[in-house]
C-alpha positions as CSV (number, residue, x, y, z in Angstrom):
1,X,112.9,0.7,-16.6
2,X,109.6,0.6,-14.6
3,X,109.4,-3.1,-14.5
4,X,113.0,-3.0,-12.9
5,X,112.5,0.2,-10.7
6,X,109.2,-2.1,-9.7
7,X,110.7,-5.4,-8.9
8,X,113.6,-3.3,-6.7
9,X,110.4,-1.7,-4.4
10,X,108.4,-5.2,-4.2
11,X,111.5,-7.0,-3.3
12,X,112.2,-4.0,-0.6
13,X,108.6,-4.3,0.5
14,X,108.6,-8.2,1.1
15,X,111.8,-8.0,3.1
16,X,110.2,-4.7,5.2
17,X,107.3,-7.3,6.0
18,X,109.5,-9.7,6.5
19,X,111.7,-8.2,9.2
20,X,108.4,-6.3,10.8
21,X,107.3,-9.4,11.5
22,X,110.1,-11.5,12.6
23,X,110.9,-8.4,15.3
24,X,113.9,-7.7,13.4
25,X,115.3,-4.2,15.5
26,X,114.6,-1.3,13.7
27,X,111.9,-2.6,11.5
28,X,109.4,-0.6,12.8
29,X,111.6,2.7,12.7
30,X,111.8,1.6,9.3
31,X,108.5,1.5,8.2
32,X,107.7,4.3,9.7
33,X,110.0,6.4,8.2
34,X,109.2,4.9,4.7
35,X,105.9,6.0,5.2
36,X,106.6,9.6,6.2
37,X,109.2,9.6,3.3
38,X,106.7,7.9,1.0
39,X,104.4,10.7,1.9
40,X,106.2,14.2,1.1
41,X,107.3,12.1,-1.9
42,X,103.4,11.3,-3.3
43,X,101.9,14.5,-2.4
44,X,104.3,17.2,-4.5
45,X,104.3,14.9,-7.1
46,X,100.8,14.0,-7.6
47,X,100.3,17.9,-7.5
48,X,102.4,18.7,-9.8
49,X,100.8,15.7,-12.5
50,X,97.4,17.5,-11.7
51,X,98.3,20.5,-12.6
52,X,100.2,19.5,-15.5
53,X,97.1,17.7,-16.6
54,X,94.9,20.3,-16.1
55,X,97.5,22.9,-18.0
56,X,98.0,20.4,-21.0
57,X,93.8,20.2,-21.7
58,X,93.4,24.1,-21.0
59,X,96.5,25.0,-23.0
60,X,96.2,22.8,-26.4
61,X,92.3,23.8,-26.4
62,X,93.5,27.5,-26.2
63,X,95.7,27.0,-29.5
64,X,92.4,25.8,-31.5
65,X,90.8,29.1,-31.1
66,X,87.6,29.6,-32.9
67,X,88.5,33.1,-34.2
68,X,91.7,31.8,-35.6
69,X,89.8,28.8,-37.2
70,X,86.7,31.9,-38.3
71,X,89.8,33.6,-39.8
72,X,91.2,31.2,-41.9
73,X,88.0,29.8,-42.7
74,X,87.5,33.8,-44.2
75,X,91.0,34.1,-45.8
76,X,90.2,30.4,-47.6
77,X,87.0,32.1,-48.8
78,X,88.2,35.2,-49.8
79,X,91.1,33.8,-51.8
80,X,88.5,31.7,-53.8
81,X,86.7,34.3,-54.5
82,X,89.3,36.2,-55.8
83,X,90.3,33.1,-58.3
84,X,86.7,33.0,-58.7
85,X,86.5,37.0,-59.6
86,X,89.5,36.1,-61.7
87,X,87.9,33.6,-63.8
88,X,84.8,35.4,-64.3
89,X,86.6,38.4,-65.5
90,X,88.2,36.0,-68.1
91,X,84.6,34.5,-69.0
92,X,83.2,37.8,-69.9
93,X,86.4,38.8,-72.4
94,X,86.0,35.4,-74.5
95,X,81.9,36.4,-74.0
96,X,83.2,39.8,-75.8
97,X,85.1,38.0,-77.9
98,X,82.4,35.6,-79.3
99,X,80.5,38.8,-80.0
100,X,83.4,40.2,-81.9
101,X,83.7,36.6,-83.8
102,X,80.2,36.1,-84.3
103,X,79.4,34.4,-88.3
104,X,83.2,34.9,-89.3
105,X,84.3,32.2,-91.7
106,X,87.7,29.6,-91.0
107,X,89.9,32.3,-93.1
108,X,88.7,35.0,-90.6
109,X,90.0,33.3,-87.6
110,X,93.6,31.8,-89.1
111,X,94.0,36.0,-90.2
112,X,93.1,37.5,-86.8
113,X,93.4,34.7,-84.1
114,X,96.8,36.4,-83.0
115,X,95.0,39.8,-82.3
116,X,91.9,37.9,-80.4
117,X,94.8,36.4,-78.3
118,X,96.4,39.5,-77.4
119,X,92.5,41.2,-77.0
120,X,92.0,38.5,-74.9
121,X,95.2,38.9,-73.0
122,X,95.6,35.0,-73.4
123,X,98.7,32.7,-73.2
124,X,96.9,30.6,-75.9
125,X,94.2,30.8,-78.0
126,X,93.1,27.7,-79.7
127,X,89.8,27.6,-82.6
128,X,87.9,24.3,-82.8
129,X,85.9,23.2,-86.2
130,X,83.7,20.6,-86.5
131,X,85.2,17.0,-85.2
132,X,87.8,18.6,-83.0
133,X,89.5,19.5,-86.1
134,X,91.9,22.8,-85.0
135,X,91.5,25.8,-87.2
136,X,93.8,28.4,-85.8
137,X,95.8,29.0,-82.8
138,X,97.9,31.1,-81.6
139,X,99.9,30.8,-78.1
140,X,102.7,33.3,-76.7
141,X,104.9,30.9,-76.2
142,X,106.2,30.1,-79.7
143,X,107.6,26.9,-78.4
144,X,104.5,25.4,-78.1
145,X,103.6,23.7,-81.3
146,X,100.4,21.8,-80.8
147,X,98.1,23.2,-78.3
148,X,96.8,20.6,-76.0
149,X,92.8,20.0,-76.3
150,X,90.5,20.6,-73.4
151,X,88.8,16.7,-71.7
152,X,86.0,15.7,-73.9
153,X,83.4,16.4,-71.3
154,X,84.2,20.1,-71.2
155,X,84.2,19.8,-75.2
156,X,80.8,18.0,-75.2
157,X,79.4,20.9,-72.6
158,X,80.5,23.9,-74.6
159,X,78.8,22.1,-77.8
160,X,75.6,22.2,-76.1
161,X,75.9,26.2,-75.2
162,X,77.1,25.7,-71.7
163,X,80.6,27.3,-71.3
164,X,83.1,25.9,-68.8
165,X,85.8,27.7,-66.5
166,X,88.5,25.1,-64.6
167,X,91.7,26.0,-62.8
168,X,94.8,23.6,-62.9
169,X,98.0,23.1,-61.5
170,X,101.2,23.4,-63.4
171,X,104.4,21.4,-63.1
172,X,106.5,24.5,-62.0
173,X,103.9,25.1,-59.0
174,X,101.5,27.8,-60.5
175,X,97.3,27.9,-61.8
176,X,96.3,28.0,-65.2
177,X,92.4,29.1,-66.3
178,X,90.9,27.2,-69.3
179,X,88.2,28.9,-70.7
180,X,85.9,26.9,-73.6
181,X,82.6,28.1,-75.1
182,X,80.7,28.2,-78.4
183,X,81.5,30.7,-81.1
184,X,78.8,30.3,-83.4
185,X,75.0,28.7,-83.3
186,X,75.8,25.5,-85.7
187,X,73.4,23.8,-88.1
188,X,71.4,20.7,-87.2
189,X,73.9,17.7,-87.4
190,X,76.5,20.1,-87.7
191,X,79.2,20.4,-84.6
192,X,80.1,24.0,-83.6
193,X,83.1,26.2,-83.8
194,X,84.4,25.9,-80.2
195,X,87.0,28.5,-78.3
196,X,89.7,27.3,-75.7
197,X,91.3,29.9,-74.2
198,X,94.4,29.6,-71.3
199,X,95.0,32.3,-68.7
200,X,98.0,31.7,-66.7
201,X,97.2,32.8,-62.7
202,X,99.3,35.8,-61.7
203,X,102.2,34.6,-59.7
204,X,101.3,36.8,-56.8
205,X,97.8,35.7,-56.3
206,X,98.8,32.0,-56.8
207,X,101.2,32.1,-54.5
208,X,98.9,34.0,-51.6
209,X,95.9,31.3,-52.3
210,X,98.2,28.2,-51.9
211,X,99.7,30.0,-48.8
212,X,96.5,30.2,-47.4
213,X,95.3,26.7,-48.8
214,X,98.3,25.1,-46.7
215,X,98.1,26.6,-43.7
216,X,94.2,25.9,-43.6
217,X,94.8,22.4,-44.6
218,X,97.5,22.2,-41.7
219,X,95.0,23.6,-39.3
220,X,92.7,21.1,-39.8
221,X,94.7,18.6,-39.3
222,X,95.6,20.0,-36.3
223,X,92.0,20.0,-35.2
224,X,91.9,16.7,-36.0
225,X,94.8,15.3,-34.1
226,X,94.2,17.5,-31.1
227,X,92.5,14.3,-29.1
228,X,95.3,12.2,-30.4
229,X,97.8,14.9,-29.6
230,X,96.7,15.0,-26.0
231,X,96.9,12.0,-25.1
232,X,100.4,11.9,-26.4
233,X,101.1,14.5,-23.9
234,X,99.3,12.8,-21.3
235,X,100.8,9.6,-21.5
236,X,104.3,10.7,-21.9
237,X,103.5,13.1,-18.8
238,X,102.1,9.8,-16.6
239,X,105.4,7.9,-17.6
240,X,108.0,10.5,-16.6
241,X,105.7,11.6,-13.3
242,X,105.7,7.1,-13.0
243,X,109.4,6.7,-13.2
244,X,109.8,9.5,-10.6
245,X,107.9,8.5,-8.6
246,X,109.2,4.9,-8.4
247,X,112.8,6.7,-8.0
248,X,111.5,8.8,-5.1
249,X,110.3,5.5,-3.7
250,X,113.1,3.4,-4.5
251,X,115.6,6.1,-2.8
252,X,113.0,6.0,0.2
253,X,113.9,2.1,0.9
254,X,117.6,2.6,0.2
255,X,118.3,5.2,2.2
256,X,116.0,4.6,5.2
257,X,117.6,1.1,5.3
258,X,120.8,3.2,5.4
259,X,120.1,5.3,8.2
260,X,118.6,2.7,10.2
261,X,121.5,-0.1,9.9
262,X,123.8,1.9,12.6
263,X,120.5,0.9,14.9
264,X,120.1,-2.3,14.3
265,X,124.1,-3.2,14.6
């Protein structure tokens, strides 16, 4: 469209020149109402682009507030630190627990492992022997018939005293807490008894932490398209102003040749 609106006003300018210089009658009347036309044409527009302009960078700056970004930055923190408060509240019951547990034989933990679950508040409650060998479990879904075993790293790191705390996602959308940790000081060469513990995330503060997860994640991308996004806006704004514009001039030539053919007849 602007190649054609383009070849229409060189074509009209070339035949202007032309008749301005052959004397053609009326050729002056004609520029010179083209360029008064031309004139009150280029000046409202060309206003109206740098305001537009101006508006577009001052506008999409003002929606990338820094309080807005300080407050989601906070809400992101505080909903960690509620999965965080979460997950520690869950360490110190299976600490409690490995207290409770402390010396018991296999036979102590196949008879009570359903009442640690339910002390522990637990979905699942799984008792590791020596080799990864399961000695009890208990989970409160009685569907689930073999518990699934925590990574071998975690395994290794709860072996050597140091208990672990993770968070994953679920296929239905929600968090699960796996807690692991020693139960018992083991003999030299001998593995330890190791506790895995699940926790399922209540649905309410899952659903508040993703919520607030997303709409950080979409804010940063935001942030980081803003450039790009501008110049979206900018370019699309210099193309319309462009085409009208060339219309304006185009509509100059057409109708000041119009008004001045009665005068040269």
């Amino acid at each position: 469209g602007l190649a054609l609106l383009l070849s229409g006003i060189l074509v009209s300018v070339l035949r202007l020149v032309r008749d301005y210089r052959k004397g053609v009658p009326g050729a002056r009347l004609k520029a010179r109402m083209i360029a008064m036309f031309v004139s009150l044409a280029i000046v409202p527009i060309m206003l109206v682009y740098l305001y537009s302009m101006y508006f577009l960078n001052k506008g999409i700056d003002s929606y990338f507030n820094t309080d807005v970004e300080q407050g989601l930055s906070d809400a992101l923190t505080l909903s960690r630190g509620a999965l965080d408060l979460r997950t520690r509240d869950e360490m110190d019951a299976m600490s409690l627990m490995v207290e409770r547990a402390r010396g018991w034989e296999e036979r102590e933990y196949v008879r009570n492992i359903q009442r640690l679950r339910r002390a522990l508040r637990a979905d699942e409650l799984t008792i590791y022997g020596p080799n990864g060998r399961i000695i009890a479990t208990s989970a409160d879904d009685n569907l689930s018939i073999m518990p699934a075993p925590p990574p071998d790293d975690v395994l290794r790191q709860a072996r050597s005293g140091v208990p672990r705390v993770t968070l994953e996602p679920t296929s239905d959308g929600g968090l699960v807490a796996h807690v692991v940790r020693r139960l018992d000081d083991a003999s030299p060469g001998v593995q330890p008894t190791i506790a895995h513990a699940t926790f399922n995330v209540p649905p309410r503060l899952n659903r508040l932490a993703r919520s607030v997860q997303e709409a950080s994640e979409e804010y940063d991308a935001l942030v980081f398209l803003r450039e790009p996004l501008k110049d979206s806006f900018k370019l699309t704004l210099t193309l319309v102003l462009l085409v009208s514009l060339l219309i304006a001039l185009w509509g100059v030539f057409f109708f000041a040749r119009r008004i001045v053919a009665p005068i040269q007849d």
